[in-house]
N, C-alpha and C positions, 0 to 999 in steps of 0.2 A: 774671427769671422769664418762663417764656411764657406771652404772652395766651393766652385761652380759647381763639378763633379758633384758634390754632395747635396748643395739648393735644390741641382735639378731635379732630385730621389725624393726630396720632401712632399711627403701627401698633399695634396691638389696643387700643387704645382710640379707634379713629373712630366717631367716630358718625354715622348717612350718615340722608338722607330717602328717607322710603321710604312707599307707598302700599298695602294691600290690591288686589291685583290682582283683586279681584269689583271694587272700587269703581274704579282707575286703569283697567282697561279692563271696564266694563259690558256694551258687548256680545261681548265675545270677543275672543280674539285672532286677528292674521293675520301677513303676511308682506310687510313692505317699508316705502318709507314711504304713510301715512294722510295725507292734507290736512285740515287743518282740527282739530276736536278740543281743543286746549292748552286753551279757555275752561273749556272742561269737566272739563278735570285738574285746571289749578290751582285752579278751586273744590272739586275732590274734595281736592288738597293741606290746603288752609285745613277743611275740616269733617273729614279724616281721615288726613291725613298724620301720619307720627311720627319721632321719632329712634330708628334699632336699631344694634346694635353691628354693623360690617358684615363680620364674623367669622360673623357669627349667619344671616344674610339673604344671605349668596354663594352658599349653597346651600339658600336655601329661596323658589322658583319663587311661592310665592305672596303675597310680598311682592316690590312691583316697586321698585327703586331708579331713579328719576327720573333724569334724564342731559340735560345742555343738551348739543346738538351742533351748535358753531357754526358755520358755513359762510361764510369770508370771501372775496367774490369783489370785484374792482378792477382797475382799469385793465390792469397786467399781468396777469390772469388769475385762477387759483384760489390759495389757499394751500393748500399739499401739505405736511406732515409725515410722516417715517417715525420709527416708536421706538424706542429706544436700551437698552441695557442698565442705564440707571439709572431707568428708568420702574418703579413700583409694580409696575402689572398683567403677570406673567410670561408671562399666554395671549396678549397682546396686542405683545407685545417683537418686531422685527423689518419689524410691521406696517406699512402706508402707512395714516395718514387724514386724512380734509378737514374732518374736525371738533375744533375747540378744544374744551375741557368737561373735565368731570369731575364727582365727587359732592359734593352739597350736603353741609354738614355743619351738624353742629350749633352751631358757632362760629358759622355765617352767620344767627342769629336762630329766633324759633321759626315755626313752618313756614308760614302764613302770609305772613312778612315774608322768607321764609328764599332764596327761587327765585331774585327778583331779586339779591340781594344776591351769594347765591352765581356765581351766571350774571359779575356783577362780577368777583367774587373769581379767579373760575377766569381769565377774561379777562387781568386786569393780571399774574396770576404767571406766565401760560404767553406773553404778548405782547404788543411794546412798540410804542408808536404814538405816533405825535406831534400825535393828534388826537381828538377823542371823536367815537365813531359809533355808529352806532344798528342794534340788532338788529332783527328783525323774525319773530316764530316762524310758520312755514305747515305744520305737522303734526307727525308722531306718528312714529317710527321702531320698527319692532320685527322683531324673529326670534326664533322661541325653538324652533329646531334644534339650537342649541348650549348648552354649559353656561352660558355667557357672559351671550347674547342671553334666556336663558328668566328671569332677576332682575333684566334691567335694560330699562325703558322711554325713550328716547330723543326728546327734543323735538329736532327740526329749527328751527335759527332763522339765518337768512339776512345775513350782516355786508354790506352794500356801502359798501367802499370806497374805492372813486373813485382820485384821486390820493395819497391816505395813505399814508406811510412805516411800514414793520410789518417787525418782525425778530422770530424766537423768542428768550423770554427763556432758557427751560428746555433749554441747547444740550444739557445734557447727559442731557435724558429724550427731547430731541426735534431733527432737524435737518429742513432745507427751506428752503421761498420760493413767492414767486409763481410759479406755470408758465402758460401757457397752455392752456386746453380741450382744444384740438386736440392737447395731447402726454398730459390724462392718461390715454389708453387704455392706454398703453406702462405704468399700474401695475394696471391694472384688478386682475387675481389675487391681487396682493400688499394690493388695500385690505381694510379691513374691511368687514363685509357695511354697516354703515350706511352708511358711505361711501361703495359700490358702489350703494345705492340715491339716495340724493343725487348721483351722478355720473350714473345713469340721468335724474333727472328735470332734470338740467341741459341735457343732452343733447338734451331734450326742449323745453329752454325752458319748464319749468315750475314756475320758482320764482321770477318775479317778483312775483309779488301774495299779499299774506298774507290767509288765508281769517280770522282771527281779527283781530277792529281792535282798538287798544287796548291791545296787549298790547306793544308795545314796549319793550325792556327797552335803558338808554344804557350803553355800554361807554365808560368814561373813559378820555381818554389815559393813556399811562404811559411814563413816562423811564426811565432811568439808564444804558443801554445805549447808546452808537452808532451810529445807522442813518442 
């Protein structure tokens, strides 16, 4: 029988977290990434977050689905994934991005308890390491130009990984590796817009210090794989 955790992932029956977008973004929205902010979500999370069926909320702009977007950068450089045709999300199939993540569900606790865990969760199925590291969230990522970007709000959260061994679990939702900075303009067009803003403020030298203290979320090693 499958655990909760797992039911809750099954296609039309997921149940995603998800925020009133009065309350996930109070003053408005903009366009890129926001510094600073998460303290302020994940308490709007805990007094008004909920679980919807995410059939329900893909296409309704005014509830935001939360999004860890993890960004692990290490000694050889950035991690670059491009997605595969057994990836869920069909708008997103082909794409390059530098963020790990995906939707909280309602297997990963009640909401609440539900960020970190998930943030975990998405971490060990999508990447295998041979070491536990520590995230660190410095903003807010949004667009809502597109169909995509206008339901889902995006926390930026920064992995440094040092000398750590990390190979994709998911080869067949996702291929990649470490690259170096200096090569990934050669995907700039092909990233997704979040990723395109996280490549700007890298660019920039602007994610090493997290505006938010305290908020560090530990990504556990995870085996089974090779690396």
């Amino acid at each position: 029988m499958p655990s909760p955790a797992a039911v809750a992932r099954i296609p039309g029956r997921e149940q995603v977290l998800v925020v009133p977008r009065s309350r996930a973004m109070p003053d408005g929205s903009w366009h890129g990434l926001r510094r600073g902010g998460v303290g302020r979500l994940l308490q709007g999370i805990s007094a008004w977050g909920e679980f919807r069926p995410r059939s329900e909320v893909e296409s309704a702009p005014e509830w935001q689905q939360v999004i860890p977007h993890m960004v692990v950068l290490g000694d050889g450089g950035v991690l670059v994934m491009r997605r595969l045709r057994g990836g869920s999300e069909r708008r997103l199939r082909g794409q390059v991005t530098l963020g790990v993540g995906g939707h909280i569900n309602a297997g990963d606790g009640s909401p609440p308890l539900a960020w970190s865990a998930g943030c975990q969760r998405e971490w060990t199925e999508e990447v295998v390491c041979d070491r536990d590291l520590i995230g660190r969230p410095v903003g807010l990522l949004k667009d809502d130009a597109g169909a995509v970007g206008q339901v889902h709000l995006g926390v930026l959260i920064v992995v440094s990984a040092g000398s750590a061994r990390l190979a994709l679990r998911e080869d067949h939702k996702l291929e990649g590796g470490m690259e170096p900075l200096a090569q990934l303009g050669s995907y700039y067009l092909e990233m997704e817009t979040w990723s395109q803003f996280a490549y700007d403020a890298l660019l920039l030298d602007d994610l090493k210090r997290a505006d938010d203290e305290g908020l560090d979320v530990l990504l556990p090693a995870a085996g089974e794989r090779k690396i």
